[in-house]
PyMOL Python script that loads the backbone (N, CA, C, O; Angstrom):
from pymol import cmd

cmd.read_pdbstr("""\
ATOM      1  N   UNK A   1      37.466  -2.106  68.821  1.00  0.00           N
ATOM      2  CA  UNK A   1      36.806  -0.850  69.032  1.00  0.00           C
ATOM      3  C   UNK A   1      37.786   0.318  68.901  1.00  0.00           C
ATOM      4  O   UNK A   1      37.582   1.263  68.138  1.00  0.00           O
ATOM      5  N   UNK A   2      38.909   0.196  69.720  1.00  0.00           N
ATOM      6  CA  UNK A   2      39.782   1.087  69.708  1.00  0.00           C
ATOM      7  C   UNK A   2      40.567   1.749  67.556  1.00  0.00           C
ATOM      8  O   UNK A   2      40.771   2.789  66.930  1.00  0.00           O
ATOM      9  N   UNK A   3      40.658   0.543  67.408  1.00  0.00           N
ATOM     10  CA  UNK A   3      40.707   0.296  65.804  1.00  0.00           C
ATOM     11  C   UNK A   3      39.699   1.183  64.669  1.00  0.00           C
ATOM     12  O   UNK A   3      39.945   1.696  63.577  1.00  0.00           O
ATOM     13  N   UNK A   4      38.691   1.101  65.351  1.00  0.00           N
ATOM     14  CA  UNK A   4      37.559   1.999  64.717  1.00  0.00           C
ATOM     15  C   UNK A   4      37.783   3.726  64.573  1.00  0.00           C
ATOM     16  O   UNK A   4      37.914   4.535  63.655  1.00  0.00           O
ATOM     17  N   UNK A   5      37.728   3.749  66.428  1.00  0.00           N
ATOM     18  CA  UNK A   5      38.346   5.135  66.564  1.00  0.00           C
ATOM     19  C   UNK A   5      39.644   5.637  65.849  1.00  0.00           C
ATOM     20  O   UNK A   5      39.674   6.810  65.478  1.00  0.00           O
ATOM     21  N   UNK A   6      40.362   5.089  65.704  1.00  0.00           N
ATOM     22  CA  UNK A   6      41.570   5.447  65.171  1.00  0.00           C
ATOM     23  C   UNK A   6      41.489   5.615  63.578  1.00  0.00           C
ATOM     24  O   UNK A   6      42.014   6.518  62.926  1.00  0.00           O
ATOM     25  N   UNK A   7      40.703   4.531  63.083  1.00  0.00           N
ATOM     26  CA  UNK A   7      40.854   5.075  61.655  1.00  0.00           C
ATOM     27  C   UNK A   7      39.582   6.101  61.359  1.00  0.00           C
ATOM     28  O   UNK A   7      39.395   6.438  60.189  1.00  0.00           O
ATOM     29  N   UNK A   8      38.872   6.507  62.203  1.00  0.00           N
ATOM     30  CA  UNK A   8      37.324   7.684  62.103  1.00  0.00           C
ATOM     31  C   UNK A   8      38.408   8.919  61.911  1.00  0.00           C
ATOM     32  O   UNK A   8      38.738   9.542  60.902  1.00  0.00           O
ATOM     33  N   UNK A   9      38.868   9.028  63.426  1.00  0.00           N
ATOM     34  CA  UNK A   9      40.732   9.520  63.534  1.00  0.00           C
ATOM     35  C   UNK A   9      41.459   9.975  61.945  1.00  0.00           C
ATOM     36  O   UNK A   9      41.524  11.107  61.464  1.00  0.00           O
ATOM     37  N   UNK A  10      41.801   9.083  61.543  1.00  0.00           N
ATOM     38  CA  UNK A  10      42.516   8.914  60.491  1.00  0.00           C
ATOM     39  C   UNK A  10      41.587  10.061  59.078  1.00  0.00           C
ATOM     40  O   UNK A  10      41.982  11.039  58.444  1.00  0.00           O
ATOM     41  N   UNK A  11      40.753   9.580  59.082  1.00  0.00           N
ATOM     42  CA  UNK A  11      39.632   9.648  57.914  1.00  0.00           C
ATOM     43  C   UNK A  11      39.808  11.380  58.610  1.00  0.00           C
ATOM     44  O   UNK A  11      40.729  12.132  58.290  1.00  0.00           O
ATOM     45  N   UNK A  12      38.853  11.686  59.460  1.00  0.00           N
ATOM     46  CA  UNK A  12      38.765  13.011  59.787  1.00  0.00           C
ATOM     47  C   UNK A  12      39.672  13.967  59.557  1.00  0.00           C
ATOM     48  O   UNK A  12      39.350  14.999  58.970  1.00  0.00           O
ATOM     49  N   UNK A  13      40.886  13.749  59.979  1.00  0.00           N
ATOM     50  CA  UNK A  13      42.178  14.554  59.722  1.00  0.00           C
ATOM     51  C   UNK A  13      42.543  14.575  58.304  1.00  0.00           C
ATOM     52  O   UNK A  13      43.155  15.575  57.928  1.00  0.00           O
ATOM     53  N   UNK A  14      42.183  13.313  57.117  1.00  0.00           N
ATOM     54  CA  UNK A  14      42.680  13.273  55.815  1.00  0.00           C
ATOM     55  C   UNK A  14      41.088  14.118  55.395  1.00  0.00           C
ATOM     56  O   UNK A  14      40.784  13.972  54.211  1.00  0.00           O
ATOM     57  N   UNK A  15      40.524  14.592  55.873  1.00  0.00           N
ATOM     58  CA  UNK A  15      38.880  15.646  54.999  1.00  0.00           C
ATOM     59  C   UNK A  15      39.247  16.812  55.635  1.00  0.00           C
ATOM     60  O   UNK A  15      38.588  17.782  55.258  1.00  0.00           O
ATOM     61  N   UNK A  16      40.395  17.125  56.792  1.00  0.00           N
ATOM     62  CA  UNK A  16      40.807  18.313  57.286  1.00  0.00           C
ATOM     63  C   UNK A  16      41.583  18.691  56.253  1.00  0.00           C
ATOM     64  O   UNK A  16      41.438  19.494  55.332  1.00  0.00           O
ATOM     65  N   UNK A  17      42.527  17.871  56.625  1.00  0.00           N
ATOM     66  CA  UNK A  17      43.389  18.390  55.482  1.00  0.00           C
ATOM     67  C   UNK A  17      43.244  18.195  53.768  1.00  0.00           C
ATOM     68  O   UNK A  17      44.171  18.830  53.263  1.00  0.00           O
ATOM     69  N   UNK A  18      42.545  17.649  52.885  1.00  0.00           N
ATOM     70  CA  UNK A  18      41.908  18.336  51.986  1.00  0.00           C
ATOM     71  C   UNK A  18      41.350  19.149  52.117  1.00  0.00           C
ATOM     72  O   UNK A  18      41.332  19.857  51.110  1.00  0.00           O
ATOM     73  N   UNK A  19      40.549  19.666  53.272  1.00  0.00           N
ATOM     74  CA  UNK A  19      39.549  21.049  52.892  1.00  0.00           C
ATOM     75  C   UNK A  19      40.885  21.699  52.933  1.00  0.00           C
ATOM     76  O   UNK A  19      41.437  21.961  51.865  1.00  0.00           O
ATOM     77  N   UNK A  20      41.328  21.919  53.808  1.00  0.00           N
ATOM     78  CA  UNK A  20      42.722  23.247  53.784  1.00  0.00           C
ATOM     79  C   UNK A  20      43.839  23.350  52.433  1.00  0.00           C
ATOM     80  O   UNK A  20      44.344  24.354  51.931  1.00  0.00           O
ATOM     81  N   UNK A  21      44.007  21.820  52.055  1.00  0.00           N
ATOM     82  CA  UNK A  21      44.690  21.946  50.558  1.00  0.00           C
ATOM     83  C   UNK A  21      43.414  22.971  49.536  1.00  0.00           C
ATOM     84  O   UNK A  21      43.755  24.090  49.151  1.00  0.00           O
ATOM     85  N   UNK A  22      42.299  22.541  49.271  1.00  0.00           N
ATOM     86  CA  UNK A  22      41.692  23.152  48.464  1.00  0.00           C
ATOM     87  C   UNK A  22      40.875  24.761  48.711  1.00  0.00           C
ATOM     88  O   UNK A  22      39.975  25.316  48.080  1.00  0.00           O
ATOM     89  N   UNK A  23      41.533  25.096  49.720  1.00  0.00           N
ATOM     90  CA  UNK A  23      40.639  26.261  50.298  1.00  0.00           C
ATOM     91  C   UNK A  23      42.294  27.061  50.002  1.00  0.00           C
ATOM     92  O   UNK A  23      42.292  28.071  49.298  1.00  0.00           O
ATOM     93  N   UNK A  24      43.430  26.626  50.486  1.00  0.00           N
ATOM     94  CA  UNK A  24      44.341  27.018  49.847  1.00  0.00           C
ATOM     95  C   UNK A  24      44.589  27.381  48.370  1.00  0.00           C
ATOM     96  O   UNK A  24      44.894  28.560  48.196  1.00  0.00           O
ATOM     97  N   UNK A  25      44.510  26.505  47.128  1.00  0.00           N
ATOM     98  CA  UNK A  25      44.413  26.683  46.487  1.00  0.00           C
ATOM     99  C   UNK A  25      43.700  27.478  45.699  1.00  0.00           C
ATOM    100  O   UNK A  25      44.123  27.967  44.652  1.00  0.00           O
ATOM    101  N   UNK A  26      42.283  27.686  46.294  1.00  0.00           N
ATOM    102  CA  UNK A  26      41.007  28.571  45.938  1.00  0.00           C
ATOM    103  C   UNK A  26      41.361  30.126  46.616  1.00  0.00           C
ATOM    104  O   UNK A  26      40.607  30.974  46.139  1.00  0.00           O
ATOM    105  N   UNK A  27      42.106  30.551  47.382  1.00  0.00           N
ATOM    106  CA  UNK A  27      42.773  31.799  47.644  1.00  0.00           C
ATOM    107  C   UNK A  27      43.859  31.841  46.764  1.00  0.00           C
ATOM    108  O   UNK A  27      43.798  32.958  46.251  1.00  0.00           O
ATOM    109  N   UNK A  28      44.752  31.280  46.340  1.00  0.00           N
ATOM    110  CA  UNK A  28      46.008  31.235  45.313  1.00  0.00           C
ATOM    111  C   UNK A  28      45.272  31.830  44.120  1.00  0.00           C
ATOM    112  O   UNK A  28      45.452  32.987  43.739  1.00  0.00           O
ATOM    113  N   UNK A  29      44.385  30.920  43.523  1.00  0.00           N
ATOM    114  CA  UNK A  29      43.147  31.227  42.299  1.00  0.00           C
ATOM    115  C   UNK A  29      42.965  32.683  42.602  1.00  0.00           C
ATOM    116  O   UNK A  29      43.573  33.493  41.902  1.00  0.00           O
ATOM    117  N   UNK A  30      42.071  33.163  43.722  1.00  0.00           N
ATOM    118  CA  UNK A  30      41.727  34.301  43.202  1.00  0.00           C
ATOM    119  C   UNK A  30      42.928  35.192  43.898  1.00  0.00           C
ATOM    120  O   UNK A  30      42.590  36.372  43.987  1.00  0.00           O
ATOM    121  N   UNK A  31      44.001  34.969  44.317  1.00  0.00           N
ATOM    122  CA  UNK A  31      45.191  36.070  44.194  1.00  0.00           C
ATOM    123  C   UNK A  31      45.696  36.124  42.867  1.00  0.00           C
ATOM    124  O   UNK A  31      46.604  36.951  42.785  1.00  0.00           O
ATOM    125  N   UNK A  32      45.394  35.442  41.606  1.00  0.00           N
ATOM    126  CA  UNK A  32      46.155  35.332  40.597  1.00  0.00           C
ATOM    127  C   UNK A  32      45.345  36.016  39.784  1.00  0.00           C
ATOM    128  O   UNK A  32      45.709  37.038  39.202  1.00  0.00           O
ATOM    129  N   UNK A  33      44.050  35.443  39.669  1.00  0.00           N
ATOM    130  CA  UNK A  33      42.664  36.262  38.485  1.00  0.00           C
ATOM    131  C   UNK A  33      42.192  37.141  39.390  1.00  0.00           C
ATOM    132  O   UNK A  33      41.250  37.523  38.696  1.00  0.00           O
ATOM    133  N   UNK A  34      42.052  37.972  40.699  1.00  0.00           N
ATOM    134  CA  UNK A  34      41.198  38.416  41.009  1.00  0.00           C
ATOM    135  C   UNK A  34      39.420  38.070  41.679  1.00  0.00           C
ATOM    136  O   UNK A  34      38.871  36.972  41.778  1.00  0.00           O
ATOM    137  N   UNK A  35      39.087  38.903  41.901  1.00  0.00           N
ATOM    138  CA  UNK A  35      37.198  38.572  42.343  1.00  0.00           C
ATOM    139  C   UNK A  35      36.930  38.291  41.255  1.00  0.00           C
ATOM    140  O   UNK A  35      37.446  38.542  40.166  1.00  0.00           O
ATOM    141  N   UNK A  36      35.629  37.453  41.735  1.00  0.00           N
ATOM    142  CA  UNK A  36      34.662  37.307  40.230  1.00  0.00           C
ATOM    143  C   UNK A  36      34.344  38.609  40.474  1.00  0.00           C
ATOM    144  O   UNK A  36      34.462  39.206  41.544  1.00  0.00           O
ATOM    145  N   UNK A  37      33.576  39.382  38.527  1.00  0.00           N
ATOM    146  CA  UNK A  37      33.069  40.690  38.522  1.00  0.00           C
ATOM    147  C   UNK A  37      31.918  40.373  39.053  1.00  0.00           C
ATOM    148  O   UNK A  37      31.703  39.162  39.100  1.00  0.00           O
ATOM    149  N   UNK A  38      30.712  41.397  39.673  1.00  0.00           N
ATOM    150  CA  UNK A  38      29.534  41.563  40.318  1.00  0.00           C
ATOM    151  C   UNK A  38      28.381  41.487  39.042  1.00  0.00           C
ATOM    152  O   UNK A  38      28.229  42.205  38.054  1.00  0.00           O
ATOM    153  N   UNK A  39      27.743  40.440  39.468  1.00  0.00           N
ATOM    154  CA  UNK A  39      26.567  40.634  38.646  1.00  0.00           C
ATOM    155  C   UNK A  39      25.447  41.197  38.540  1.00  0.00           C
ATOM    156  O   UNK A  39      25.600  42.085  39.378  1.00  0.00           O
ATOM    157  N   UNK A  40      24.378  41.352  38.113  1.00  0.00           N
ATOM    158  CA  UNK A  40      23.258  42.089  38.382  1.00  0.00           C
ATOM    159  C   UNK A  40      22.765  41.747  39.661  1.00  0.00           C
ATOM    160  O   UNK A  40      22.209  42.694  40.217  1.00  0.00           O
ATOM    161  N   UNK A  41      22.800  40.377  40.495  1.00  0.00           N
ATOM    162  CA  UNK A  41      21.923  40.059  41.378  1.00  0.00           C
ATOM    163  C   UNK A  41      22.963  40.692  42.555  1.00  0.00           C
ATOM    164  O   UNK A  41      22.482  40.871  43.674  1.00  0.00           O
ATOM    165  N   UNK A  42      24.077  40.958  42.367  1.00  0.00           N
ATOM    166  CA  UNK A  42      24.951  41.291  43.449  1.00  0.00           C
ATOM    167  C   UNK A  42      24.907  42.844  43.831  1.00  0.00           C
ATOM    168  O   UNK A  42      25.170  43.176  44.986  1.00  0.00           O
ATOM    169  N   UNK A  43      24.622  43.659  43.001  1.00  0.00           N
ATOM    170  CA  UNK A  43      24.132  45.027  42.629  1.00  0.00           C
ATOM    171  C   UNK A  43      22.622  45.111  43.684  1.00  0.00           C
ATOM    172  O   UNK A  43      22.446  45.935  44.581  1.00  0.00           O
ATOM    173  N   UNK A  44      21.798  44.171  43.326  1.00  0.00           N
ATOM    174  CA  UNK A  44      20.874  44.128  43.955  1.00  0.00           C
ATOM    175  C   UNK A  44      21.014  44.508  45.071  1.00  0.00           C
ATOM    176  O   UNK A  44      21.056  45.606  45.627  1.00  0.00           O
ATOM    177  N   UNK A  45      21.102  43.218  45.439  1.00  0.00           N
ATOM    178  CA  UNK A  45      21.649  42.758  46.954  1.00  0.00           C
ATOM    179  C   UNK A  45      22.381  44.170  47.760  1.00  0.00           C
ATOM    180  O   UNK A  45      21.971  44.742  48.769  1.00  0.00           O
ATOM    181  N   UNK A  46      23.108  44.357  47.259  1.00  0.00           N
ATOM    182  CA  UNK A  46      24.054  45.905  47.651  1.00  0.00           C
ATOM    183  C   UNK A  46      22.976  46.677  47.895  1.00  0.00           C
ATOM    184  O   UNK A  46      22.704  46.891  49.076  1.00  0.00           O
ATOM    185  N   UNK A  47      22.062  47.309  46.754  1.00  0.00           N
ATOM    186  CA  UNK A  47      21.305  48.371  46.916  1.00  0.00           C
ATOM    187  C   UNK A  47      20.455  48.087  47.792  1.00  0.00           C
ATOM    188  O   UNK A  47      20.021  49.102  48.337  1.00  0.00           O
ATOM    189  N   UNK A  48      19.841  46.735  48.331  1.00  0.00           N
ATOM    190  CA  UNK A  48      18.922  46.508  49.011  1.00  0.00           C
ATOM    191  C   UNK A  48      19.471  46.550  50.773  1.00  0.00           C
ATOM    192  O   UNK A  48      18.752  46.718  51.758  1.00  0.00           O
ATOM    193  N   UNK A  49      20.950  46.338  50.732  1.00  0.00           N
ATOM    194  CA  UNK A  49      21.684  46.591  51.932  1.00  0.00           C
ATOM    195  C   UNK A  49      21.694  47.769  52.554  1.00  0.00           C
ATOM    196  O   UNK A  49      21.557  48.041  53.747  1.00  0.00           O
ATOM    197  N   UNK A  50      21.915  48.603  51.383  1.00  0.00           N
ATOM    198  CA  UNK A  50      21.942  50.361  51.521  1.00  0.00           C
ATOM    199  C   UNK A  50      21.016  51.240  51.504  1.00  0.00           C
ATOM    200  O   UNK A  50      21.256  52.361  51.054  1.00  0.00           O
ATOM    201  N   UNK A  51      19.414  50.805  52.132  1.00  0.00           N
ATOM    202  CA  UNK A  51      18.102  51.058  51.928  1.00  0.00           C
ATOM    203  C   UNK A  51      18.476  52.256  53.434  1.00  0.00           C
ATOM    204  O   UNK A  51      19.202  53.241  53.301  1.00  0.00           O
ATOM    205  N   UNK A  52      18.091  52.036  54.193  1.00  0.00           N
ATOM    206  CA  UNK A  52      18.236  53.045  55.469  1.00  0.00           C
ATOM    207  C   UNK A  52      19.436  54.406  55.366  1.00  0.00           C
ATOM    208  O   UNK A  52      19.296  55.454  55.997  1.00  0.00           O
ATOM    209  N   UNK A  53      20.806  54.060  54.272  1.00  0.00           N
ATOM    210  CA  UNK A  53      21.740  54.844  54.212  1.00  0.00           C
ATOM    211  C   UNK A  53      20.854  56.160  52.801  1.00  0.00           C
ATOM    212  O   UNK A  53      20.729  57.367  52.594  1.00  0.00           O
ATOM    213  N   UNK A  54      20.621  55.348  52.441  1.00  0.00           N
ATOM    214  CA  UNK A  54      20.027  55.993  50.744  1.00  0.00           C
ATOM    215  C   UNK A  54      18.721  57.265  51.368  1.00  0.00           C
ATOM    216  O   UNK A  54      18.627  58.412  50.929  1.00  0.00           O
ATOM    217  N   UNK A  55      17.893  56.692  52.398  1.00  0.00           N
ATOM    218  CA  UNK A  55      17.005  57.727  52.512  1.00  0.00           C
ATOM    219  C   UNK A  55      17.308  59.113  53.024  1.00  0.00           C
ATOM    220  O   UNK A  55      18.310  59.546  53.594  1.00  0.00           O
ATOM    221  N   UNK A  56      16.242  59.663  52.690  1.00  0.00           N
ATOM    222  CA  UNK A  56      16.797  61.581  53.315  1.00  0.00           C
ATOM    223  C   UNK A  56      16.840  61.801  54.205  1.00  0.00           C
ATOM    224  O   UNK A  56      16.043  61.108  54.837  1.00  0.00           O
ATOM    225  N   UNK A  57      17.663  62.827  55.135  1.00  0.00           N
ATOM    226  CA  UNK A  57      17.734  62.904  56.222  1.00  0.00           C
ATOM    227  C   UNK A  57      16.935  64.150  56.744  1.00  0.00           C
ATOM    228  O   UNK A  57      17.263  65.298  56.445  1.00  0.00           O
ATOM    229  N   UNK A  58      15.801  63.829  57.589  1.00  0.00           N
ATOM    230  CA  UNK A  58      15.018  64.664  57.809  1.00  0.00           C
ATOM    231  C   UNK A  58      15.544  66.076  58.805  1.00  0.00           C
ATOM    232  O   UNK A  58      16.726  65.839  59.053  1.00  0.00           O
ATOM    233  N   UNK A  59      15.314  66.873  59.195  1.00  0.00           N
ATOM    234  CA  UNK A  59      16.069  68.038  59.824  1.00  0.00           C
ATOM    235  C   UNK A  59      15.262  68.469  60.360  1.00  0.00           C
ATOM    236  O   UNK A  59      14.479  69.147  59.695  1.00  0.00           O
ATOM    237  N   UNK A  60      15.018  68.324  61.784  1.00  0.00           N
ATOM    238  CA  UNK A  60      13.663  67.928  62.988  1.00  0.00           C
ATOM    239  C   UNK A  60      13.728  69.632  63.524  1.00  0.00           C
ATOM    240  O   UNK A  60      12.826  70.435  63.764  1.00  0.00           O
ATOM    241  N   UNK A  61      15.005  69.727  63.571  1.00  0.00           N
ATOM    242  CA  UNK A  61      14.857  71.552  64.070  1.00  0.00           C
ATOM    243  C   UNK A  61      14.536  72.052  63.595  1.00  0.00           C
ATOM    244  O   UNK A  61      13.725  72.809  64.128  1.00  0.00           O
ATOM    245  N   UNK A  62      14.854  72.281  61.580  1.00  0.00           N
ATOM    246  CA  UNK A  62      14.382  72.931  60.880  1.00  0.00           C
ATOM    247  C   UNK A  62      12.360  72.792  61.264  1.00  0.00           C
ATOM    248  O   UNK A  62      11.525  73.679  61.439  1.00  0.00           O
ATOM    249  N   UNK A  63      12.275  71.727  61.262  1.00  0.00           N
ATOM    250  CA  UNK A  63      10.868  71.349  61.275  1.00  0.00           C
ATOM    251  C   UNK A  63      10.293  72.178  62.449  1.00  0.00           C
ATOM    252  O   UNK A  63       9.569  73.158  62.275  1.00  0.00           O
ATOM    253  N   UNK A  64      10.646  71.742  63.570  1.00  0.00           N
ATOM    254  CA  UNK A  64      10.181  72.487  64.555  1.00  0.00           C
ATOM    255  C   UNK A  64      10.213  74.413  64.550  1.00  0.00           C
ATOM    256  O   UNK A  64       9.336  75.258  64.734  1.00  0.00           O
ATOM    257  N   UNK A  65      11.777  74.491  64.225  1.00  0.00           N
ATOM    258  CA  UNK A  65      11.709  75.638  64.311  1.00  0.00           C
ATOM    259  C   UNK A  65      10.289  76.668  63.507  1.00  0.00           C
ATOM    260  O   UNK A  65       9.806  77.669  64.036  1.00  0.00           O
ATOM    261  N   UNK A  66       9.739  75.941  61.807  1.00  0.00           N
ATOM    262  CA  UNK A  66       9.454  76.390  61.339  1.00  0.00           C
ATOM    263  C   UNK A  66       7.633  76.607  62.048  1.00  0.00           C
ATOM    264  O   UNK A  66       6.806  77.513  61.953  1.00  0.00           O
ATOM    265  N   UNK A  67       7.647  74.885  62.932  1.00  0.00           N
ATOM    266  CA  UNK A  67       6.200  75.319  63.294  1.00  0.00           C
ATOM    267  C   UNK A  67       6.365  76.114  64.370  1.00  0.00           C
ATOM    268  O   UNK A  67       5.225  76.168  64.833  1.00  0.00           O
ATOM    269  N   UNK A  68       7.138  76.834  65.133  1.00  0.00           N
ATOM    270  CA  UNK A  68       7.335  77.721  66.270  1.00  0.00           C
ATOM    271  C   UNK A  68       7.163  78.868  65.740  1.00  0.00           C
ATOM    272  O   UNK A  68       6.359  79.626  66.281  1.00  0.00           O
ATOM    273  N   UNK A  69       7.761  79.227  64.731  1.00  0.00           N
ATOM    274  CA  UNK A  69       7.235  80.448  63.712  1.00  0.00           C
ATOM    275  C   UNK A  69       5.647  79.983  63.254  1.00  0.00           C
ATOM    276  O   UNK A  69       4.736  80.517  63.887  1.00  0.00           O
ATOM    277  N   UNK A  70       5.443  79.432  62.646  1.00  0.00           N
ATOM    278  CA  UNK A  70       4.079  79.179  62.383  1.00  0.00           C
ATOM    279  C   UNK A  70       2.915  79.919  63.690  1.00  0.00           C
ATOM    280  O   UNK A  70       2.117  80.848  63.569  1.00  0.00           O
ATOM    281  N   UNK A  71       3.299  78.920  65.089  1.00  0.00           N
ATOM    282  CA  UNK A  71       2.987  79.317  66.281  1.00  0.00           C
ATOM    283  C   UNK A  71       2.757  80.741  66.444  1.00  0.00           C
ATOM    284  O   UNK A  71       1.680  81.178  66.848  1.00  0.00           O
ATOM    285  N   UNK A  72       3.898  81.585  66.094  1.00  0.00           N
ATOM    286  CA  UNK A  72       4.362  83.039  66.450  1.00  0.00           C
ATOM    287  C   UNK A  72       3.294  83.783  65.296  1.00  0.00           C
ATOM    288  O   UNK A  72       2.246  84.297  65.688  1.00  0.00           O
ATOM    289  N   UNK A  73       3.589  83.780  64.178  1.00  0.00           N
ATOM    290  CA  UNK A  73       2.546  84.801  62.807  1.00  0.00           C
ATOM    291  C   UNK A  73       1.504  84.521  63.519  1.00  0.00           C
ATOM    292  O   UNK A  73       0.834  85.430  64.007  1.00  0.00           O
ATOM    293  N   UNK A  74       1.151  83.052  63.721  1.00  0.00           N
ATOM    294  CA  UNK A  74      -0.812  83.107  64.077  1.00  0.00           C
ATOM    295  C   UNK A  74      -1.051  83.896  65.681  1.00  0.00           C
ATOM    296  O   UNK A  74      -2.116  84.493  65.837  1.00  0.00           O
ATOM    297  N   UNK A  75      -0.314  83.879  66.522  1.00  0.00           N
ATOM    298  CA  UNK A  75      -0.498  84.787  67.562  1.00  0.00           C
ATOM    299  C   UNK A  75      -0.531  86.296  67.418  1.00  0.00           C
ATOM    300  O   UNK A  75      -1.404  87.061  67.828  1.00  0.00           O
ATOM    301  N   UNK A  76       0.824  86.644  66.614  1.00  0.00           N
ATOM    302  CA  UNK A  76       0.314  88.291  66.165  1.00  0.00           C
ATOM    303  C   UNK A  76      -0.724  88.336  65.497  1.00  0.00           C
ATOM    304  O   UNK A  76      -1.490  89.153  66.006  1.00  0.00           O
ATOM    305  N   UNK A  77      -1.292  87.695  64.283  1.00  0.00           N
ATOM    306  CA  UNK A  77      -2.365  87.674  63.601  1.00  0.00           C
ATOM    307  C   UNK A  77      -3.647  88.693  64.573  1.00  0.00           C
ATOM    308  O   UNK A  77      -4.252  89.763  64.511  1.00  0.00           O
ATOM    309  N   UNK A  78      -3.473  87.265  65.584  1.00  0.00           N
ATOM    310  CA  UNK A  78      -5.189  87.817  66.392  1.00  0.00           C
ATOM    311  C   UNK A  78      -4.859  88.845  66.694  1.00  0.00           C
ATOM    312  O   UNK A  78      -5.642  89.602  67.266  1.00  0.00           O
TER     313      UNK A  78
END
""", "prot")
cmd.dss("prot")
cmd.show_as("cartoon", "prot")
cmd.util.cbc("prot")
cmd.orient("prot")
């Protein structure tokens, strides 16, 4: 039993350490070429991130202020 554990042991630490050899290597890669360039779907994605930043920003005083004037002409009016 103990035998088992030890080589699960064994096995686990040798898939640790390949992931870290090849995750190493895959940062080396792109320190040498760079990012992949962005494709159309990545553009997307971006613009669809930047939905709340992209809209107009409404200007609530202006707004108000203007119906407070509004308020004011129709009172002198009468």
């Amino acid at each position: 039993m103990a035998e088992a554990r030890l080589a699960r042991l064994f096995w686990e630490a040798l898939d640790h350490a390949a992931y870290l050899v090849t995750d190493a290597r895959l940062w080396l890669f792109d320190l040498m070429h760079g990012p992949e360039p962005p494709i159309p779907a990545d553009e997307q994605r971006e613009g669809d991130r930047k939905g709340p930043e992209v809209l107009p920003i409404i200007d609530f005083c202006a707004f108000m202020a203007s119906a407070h004037e509004r308020q004011r002409t129709e009172c002198n009016r009468r």
